[in-house]
C-alpha positions in Angstrom: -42.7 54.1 26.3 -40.4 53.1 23.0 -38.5 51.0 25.3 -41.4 49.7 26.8 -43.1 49.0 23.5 -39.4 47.4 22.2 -39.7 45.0 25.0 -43.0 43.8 24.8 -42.5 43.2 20.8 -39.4 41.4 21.7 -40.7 39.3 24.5 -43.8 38.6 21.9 -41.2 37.3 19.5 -39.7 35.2 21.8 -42.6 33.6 23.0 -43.8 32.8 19.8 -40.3 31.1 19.1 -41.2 28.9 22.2 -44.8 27.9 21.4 -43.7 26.9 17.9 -41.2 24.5 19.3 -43.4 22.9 21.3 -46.0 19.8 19.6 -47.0 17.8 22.7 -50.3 19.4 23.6 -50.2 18.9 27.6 -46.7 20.6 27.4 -47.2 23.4 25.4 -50.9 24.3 27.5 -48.9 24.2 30.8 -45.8 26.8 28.8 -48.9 28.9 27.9 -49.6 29.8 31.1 -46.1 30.5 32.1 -45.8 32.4 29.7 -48.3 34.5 29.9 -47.5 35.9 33.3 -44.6 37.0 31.9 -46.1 38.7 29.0 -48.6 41.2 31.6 -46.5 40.7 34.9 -49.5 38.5 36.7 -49.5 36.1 39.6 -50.9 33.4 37.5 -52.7 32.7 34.7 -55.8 30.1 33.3 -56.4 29.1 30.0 -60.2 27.5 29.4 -60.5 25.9 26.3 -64.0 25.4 23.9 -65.6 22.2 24.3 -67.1 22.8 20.7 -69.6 19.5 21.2 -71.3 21.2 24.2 -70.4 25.0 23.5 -68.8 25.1 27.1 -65.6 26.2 28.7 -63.3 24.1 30.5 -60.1 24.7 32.2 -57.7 22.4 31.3 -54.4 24.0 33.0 -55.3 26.5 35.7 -51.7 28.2 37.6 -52.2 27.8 40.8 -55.9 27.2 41.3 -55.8 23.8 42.5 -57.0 20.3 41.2 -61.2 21.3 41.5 -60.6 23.7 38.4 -60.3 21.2 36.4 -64.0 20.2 37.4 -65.8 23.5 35.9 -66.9 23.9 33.3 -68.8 27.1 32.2 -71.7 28.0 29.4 -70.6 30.5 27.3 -72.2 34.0 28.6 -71.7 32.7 32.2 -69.0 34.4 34.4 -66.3 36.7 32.8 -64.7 34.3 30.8 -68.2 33.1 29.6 -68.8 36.5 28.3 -65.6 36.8 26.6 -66.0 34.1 24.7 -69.5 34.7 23.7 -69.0 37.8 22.9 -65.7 37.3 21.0 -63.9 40.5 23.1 -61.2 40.8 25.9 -62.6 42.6 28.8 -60.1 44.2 31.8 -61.5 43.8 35.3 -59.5 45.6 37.9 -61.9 45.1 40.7 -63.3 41.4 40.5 -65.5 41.5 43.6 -67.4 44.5 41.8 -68.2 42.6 38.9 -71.4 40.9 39.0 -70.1 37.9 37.3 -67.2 36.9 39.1 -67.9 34.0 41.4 -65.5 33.7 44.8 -66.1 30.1 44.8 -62.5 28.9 43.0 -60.9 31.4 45.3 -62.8 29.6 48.1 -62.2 26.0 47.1 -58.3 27.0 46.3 -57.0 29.7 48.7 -56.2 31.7 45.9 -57.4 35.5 46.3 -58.4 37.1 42.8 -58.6 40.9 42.8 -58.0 41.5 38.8 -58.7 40.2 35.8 -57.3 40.2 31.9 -59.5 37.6 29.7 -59.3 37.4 26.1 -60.6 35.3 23.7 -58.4 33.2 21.7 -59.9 33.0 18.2 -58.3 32.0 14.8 -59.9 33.6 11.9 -63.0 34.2 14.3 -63.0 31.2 15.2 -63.1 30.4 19.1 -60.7 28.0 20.1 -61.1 29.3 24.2 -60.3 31.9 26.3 -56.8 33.3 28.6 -56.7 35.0 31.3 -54.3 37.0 33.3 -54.4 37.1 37.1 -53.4 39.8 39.3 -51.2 42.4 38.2 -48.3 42.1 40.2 -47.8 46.3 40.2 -50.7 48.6 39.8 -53.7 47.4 37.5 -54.3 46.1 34.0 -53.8 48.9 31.2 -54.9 49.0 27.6 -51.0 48.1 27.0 -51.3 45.0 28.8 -54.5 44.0 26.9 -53.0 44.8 23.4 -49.6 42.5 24.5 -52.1 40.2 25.9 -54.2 39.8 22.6 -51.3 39.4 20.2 -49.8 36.4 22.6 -53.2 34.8 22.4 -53.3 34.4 19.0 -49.7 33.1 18.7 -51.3 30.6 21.9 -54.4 30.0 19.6 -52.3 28.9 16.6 -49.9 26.5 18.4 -52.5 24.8 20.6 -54.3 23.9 16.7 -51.2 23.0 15.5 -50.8 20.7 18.7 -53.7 19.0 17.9 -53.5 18.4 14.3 -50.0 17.2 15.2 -51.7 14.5 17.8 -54.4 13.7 15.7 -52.3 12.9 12.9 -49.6 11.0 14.8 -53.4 9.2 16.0 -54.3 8.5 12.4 -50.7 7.6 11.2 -50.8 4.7 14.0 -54.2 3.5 13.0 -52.9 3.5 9.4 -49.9 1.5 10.5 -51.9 -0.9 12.2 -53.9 -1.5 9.0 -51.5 -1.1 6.5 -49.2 -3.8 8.0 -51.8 -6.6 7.6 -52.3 -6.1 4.3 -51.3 -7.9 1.5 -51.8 -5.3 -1.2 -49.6 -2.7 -1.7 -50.4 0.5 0.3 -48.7 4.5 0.2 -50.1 7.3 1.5 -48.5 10.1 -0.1 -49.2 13.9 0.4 -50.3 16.4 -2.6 -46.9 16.4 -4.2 -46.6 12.6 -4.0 -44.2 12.3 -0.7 -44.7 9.4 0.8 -45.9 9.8 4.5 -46.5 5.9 5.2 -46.1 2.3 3.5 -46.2 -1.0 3.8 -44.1 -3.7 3.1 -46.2 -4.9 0.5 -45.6 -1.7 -1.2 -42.1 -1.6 -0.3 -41.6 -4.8 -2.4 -43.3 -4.0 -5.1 -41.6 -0.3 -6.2 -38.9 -0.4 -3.6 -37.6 0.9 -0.1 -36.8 3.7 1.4 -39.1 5.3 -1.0 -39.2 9.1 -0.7 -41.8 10.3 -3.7 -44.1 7.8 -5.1 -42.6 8.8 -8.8 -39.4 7.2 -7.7 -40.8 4.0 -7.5 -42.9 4.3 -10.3 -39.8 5.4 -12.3 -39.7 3.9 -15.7 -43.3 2.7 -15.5 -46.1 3.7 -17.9 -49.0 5.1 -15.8 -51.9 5.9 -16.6 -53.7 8.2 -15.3 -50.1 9.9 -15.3 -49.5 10.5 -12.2 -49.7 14.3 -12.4 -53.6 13.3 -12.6 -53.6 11.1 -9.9 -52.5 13.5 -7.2 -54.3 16.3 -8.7 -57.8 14.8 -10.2 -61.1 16.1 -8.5 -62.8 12.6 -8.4 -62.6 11.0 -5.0 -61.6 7.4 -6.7 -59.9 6.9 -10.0 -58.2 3.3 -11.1 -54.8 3.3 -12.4 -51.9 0.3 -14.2 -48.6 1.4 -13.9 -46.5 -1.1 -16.9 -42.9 -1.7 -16.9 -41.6 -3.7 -19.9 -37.6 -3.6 -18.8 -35.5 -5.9 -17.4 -38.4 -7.7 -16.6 -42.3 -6.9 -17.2 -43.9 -5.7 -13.7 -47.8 -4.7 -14.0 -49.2 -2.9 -11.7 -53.4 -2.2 -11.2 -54.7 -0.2 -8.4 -57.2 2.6 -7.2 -55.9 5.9 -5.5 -58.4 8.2 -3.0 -58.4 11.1 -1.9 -57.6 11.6 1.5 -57.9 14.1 4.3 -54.9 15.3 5.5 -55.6 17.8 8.2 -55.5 21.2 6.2 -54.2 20.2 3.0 -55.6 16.6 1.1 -53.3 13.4 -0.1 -53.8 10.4 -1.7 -54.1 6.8 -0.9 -53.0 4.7 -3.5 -53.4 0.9 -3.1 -52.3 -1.5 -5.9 -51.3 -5.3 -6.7 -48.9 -6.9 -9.0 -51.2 -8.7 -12.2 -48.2 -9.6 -13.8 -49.6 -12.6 -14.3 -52.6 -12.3 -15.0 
């Protein structure tokens, strides 16, 4: 059993190292499901994720279950993976065509012939972000074993499919930023908490510089106020700032920075223009 238990902690370890690698969210769905046949020994595997708008269930990658799969879509309570996710707790189902719930009519449209089932829910910090499942044990049934392994993979799967989407949605917003950013004539940074620069234009760029790395580099030698210790830390959503150089040659600066939502963490948007002159 120590062996046993060795190898599924080590498999676990391994598979987590995989799902962290992977960003592109089609790709890593499609590695979930291989991967979790490995981690329980099943014939295949389906993963329905939470359509959070319409609280239903929708399988976007099914192993093996054909192309009308992708057509179902379940209310949570409904079926065994509707109860699992409703009620937030794996079940093991050794004997589908017992089970009340179970509906023949994928095996029917696919070929496929279902005799057991491992669903979990895939939650992150009780939040329901969908549900796996395990198809046919390849060698006896599913055992408590299985379902523990099972768990513990899921909520490695649960946290790299949000991390998938964060990453598209912010590669999303970063274009859209790009777009706008590049047609404007102010200066423009987006910087993170700590005042990294994520994105500029080149409005900014020839104002404080290139190849800018922290906004205090190109404010280097500048009086700002707010300092800018208050600008990426203040709690109002807008605050105005001038940033004045005197040496070699006088540069003033006025702008506003905003807070800015940044998936989990918050940045700021600073916008500025030269008023040298004015």
């Amino acid at each position: 059993m120590a062996a046993t238990n060795a190898q599924t902690l080590e498999l676990l370890l391994e598979v987590g190292r995989l799902l962290s690698s992977k960003l592109v969210l089609g790709e890593l769905l499609t590695s979930v499901l291989e991967l979790s046949t490995r981690v329980v020994d099943s014939e295949s595997a389906s993963l329905l994720l939470l359509d959070e708008k319409t609280q239903e269930l929708y399988f976007d990658v099914a192993l093996g279950l054909g192309p009308e799969a992708s057509k179902v879509r379940l209310p949570l309570g409904k079926g065994i993976a509707g109860s699992v996710a409703k009620n937030r707790a794996p079940e093991i189902i050794n004997a589908v065509r017992q089970d009340k719930r179970w509906s023949p009519a994928m095996d029917e449209q696919s070929g496929f012939v279902t005799r057991s089932i491992l669903a979990v829910p895939m939650l992150i910090k009780g939040r329901l972000v969908g549900v796996l499942e395990a198809i046919n044990k390849r060698v006896g049934d599913f055992t408590e074993a299985d379902l523990r392994a099972f768990e513990a993979f899921a909520s490695q799967a649960a946290v790299a499919i949000e991390n998938a989407r964060l990453f598209t949605s912010l590669k999303e917003e970063r274009f859209k930023l790009s777009t706008v950013f590049s047609e404007m004539t102010d200066g423009a940074a987006l910087t993170d908490s700590t005042g990294k620069i994520l994105l500029s234009n080149e409005a900014a760029a020839k104002l404080i510089g290139t190849e800018l790395k922290e906004l205090a580099d190109g404010l280097n030698g500048m009086v700002v106020t707010p300092s800018i210790n208050e600008l990426l830390t203040g709690e109002k959503p807008v605050l105005d700032f001038a940033a004045v150089r005197k040496e070699p040659t006088l540069l003033v600066l006025e702008g506003r920075v905003t807070r800015a939502p940044l998936g989990a963490e918050e940045g700021r948007l600073f916008m500025f223009r030269d008023r040298t002159e004015s």
